[in-house]
C-alpha positions in Angstrom: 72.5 38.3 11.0 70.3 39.9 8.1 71.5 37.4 5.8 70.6 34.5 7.7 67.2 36.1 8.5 65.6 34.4 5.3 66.8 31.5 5.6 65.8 30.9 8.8 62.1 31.4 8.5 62.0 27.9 6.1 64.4 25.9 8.5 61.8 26.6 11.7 59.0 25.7 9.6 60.4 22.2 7.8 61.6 21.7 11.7 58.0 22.2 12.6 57.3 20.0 10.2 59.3 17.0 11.7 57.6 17.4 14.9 56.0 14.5 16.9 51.9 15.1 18.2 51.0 12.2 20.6 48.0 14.2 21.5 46.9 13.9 17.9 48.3 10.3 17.7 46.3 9.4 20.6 42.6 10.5 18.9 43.0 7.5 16.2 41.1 4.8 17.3 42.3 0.9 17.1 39.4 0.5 14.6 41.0 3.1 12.0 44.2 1.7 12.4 42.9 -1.1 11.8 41.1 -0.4 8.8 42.7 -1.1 5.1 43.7 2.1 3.1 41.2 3.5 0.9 40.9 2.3 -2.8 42.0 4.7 -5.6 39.5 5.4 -8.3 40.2 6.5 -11.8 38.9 10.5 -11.6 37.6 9.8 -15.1 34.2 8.7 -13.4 34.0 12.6 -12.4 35.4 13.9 -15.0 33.9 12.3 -17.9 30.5 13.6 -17.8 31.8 17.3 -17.7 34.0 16.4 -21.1 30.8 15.3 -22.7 28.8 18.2 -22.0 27.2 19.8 -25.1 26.7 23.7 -25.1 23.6 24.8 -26.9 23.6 27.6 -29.2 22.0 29.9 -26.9 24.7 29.5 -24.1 27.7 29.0 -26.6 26.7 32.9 -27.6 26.2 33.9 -24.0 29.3 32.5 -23.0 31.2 34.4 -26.0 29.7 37.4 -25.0 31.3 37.0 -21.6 34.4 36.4 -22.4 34.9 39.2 -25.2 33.6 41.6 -22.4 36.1 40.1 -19.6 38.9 40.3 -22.7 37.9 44.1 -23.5 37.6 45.0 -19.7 41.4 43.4 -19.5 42.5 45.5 -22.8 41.2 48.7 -20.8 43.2 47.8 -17.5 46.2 47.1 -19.1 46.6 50.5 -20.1 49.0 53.6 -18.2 47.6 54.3 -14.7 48.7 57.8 -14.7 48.8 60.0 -17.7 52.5 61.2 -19.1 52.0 64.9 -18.4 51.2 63.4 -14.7 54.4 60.7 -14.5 56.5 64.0 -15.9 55.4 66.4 -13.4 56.0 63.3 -10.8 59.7 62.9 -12.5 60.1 66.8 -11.9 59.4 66.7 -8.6 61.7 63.4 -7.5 64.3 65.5 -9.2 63.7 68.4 -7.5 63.3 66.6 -4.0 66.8 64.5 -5.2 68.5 68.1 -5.6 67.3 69.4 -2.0 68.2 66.1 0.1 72.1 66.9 -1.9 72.0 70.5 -0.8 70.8 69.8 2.8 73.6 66.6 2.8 76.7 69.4 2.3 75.2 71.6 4.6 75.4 69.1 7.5 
């Protein structure tokens, strides 16, 4: 049963997915069913003025800044969370916790 678990999940939701809504159907008016399908438009009208934009000095330096401080704040996170005389001692005590849970097992 556990292995059909997962796939499960996706075969409930793609069935969802088939489903039919009259209620839903039923809000569409004649007039929108009626109405021809909306015209496509090249998305260079929207994006073309952003491609032109010119950065002036002043916010060309600003916006370096930024970025070398996002890039030094990532450097600084990217580094160990925990110290190595701290993942050590953590090691130590798995190992010691590993050792009692195999004592306790041939006792019982």
């Amino acid at each position: 049963m556990r292995a059909s678990f997962p796939i499960l999940i996706p075969a409930l939701v793609a069935l969802a997915g088939c489903a039919q809504f009259p209620e839903l159907d039923a809000t569409v008016t004649e007039e929108a069913r009626a109405a021809p399908a909306p015209e496509l438009v090249d998305n260079s009208v929207v994006l073309g003025p952003a491609s032109e934009a010119i950065l002036d000095e002043e916010t060309q330096a600003d916006m370096e800044a930024r970025a070398a401080a996002l890039e030094a704040r990532a450097e600084a996170a990217s580094g160990p969370v925990i110290s190595p005389e701290e993942k050590a001692e953590l090691l130590r005590r798995a190992a010691a916790l590993r050792a009692e849970a195999a004592r306790v097992a041939q006792e019982s």
